[in-house]
N, C-alpha and C positions, 0 to 999 in steps of 0.2 A: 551325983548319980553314978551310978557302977557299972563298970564295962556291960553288965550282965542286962541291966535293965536298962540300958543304951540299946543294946542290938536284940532286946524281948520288943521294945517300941521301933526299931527300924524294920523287924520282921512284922509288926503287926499293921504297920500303917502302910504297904505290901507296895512302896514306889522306889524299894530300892534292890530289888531282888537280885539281880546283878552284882551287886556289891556285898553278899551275903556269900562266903566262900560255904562249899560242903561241910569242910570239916567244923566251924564255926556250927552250921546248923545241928549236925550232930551231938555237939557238947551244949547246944543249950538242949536238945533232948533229955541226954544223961543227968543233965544237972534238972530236971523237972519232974526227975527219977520216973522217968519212961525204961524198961527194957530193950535192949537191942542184940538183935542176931543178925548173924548175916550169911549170905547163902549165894551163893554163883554173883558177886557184886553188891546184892542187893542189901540195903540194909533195910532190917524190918522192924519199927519202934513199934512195942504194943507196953500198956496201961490197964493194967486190971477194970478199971473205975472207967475207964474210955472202950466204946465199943468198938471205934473202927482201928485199924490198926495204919501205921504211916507208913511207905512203900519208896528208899528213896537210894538213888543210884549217881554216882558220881558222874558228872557230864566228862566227855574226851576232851572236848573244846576248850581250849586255853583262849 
């Protein structure tokens, strides 16, 4: 099984969220070929095919 759908099932079975860095969540975005922009931090995935769009900003908290 592949890095990718290791962490597409850790993100979906939603008890490890913690362990789910930003920038990890990002690239599985891009690679589900989502769009992203980004704007004053914020990063904004949108999906032609998807109505809502994804609204997501790096925590400060180490």
């Amino acid at each position: 099984m592949s890095k990718f759908v290791k962490l597409i099932l850790k993100i979906l079975h939603g008890n490890s969220d913690k362990n789910i860095s930003f920038d990890e969540l990002c690239n599985v975005l891009l690679k589900l070929e989502f769009d992203q922009r980004v704007k004053d931090g914020h990063h904004i995935f949108t999906k032609n095919e998807i109505e809502e769009i994804i609204n997501l900003q790096a925590s400060s908290e180490k």
